[in-house]
Structure formats: C-alpha cells, structure tokens
C-alpha positions in Angstrom: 105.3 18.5 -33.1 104.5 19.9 -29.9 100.4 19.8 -31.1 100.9 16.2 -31.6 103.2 15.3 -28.4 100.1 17.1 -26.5 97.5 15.4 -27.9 98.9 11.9 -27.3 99.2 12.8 -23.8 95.7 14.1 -23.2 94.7 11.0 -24.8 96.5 9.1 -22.8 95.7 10.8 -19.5 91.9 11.2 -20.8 92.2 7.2 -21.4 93.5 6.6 -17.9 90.8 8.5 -16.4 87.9 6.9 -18.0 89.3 3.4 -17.1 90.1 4.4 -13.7 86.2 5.4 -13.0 85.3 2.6 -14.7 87.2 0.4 -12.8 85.5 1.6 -9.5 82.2 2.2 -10.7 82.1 -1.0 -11.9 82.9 -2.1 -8.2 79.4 -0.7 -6.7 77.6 -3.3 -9.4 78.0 -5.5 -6.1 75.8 -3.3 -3.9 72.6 -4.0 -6.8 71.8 -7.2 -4.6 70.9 -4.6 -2.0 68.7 -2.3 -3.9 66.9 -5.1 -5.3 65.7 -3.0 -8.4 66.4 -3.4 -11.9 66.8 -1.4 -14.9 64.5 -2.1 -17.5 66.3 -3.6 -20.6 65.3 -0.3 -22.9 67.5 2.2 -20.9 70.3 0.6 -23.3 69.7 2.8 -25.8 69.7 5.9 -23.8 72.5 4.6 -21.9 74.7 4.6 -24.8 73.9 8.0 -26.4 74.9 9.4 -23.0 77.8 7.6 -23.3 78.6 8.5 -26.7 77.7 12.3 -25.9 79.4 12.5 -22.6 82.3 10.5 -24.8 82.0 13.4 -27.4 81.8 16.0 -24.6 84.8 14.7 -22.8 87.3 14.0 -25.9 86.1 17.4 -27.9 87.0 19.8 -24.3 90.3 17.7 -23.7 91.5 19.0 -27.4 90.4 22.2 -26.6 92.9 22.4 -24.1 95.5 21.1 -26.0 94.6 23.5 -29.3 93.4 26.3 -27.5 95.7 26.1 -24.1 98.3 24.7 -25.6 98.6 22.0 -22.5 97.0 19.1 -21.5 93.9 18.0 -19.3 96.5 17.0 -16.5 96.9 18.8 -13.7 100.6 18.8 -13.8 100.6 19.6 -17.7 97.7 21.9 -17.5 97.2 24.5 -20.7 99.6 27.4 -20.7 96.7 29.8 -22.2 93.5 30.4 -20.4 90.8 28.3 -22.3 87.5 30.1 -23.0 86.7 28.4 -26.3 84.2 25.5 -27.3 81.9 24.4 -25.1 84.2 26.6 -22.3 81.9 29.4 -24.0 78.7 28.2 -22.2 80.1 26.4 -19.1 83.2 26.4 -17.1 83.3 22.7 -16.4 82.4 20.6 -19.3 84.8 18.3 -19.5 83.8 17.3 -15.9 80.1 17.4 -17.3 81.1 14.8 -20.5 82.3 12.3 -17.4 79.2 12.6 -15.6 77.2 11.7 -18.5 80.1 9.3 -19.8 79.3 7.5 -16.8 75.7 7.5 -16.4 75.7 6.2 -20.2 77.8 3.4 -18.4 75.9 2.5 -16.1 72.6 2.3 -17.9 74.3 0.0 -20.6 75.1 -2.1 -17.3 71.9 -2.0 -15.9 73.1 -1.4 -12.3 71.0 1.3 -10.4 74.2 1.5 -8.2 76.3 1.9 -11.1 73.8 5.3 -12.1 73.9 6.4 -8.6 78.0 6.3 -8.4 78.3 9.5 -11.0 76.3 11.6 -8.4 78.7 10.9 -5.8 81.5 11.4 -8.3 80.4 14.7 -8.8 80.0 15.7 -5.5 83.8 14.8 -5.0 84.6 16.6 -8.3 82.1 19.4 -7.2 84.6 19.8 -4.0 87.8 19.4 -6.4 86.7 22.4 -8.3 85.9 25.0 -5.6 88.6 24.2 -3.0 91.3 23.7 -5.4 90.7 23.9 -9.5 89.1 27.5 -9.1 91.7 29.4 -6.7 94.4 27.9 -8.6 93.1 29.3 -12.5 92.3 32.6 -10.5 96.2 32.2 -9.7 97.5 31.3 -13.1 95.2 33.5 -15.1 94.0 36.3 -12.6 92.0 38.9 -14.4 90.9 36.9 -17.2 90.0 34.2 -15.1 87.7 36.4 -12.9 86.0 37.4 -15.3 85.6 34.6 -17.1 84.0 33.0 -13.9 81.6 36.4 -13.3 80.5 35.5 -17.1 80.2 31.7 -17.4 78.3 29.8 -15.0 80.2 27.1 -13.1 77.7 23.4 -14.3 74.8 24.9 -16.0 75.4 26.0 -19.2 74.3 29.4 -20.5 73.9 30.2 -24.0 73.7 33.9 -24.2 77.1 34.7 -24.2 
C-alpha cells in the first residue's frame, strides 16, 4: 500500500512540475517577436522524441525513487534509502536531465526559439539548486554513501563505466 500511496504522489508532484515549467516557458513564446527567427517546421519530429525521451527519463527516475528510496521526488517527501540504481548508476541528476530535454522537446514542437533557449536558463537555476542546497543536504542524510557516490558518478554527464 505504501508502494502505491508513493507512487501517486510522485505522479502527482512529477505532474505538477511539468505543468508548472510549462506554464512559464510557455510565457517566453512572447519574446519570439524579438528574435525574429523561426524554427523550421521539421524540428517537430525531433522535438517530440526529446520530449518523449526526456518524458521517459523523467517518469522512469521518479519511480526509482519511490521503488528504490522508498520516498518520493519531493523535497519534503524525499526517499528514505540513498538511490544509486537506474540511470542513478551513470549520473547523479537525471531526473533533472529528463526535464531539460522534456522541455527542449517542448519547445521545438512549439517552434519558439525562446521557448528552446528557456531550458538553458532552467538549468542554470537548477544547476545552482543542486550544488548550494540538493548536494550538502544528501551528503547530510546519507553521509558516507553519499560521498562516495558523488566521487564515483559524475554530477550531468553521464559515465558508463561504472
């Protein structure tokens, strides 16, 4: 039961998120007028298997954290275990990784060059989220294993000789 009460709420949580973004990278669409460049009608197709993948990426490391960590995505229901399965294997911050290219998918399907550039600056925000707060708090809750964990996996480029 407590499996299932988990993964409702990271789908909920993971739901909110996405539509969140969405919401305000939909809002830089306005600033396109500006650029005064469009996106050639075939990025569709690559914009939508980034968003599927990033999708894929996104839903597949959320339910790591609820099978593995036995906790949720959420900060204030964060896994209980330290999560080093899955995609966790090759780098510490997929889930973050699945968004970026969730939302570049996005914004090619859009065709808004302001929508593709809003993910960069997403991820420098998100960049700053992880060092000054996500990393010293895990290296508080998990200590050791964390440490080492980090000395092992690299923090947004994946390595796959683990």
């Amino acid at each position: 039961m407590k499996l299932f009460f988990n993964s409702f709420k990271t789908l909920l949580f993971g739901s909110g998120i996405i539509y969140f973004w969405s919401l305000i990278s939909v809002q830089f669409k306005s600033f396109d007028k500006y650029l005064n460049i469009t996106i050639p009608g075939w990025f569709y197709i690559p914009g939508i298997i980034l968003l599927a993948a990033g999708g894929i990426i996104a839903f597949t490391t959320a339910m790591t954290f609820v099978i593995s960590g036995k906790g949720t995505p959420a900060p204030f229901d964060s896994p209980k275990e330290f999560v080093s399965a899955g995609l966790y294997r090759y780098v510490r911050n997929p889930m973050y990784i699945g968004g970026f290219f969730l939302f570049e998918g996005f914004a090619l399907i859009n065709f808004s060059l302001s929508m593709v550039i809003f993910p960069l600056l997403w991820l420098i925000v998100v960049h700053l989220f992880v060092v000054l707060y996500e990393e010293k708090t895990l290296e508080k809750k998990f200590g050791s294993s964390y440490l080492h964990y980090r000395q092992k996996v690299r923090r947004w480029l994946p390595k796959f000789n683990n």
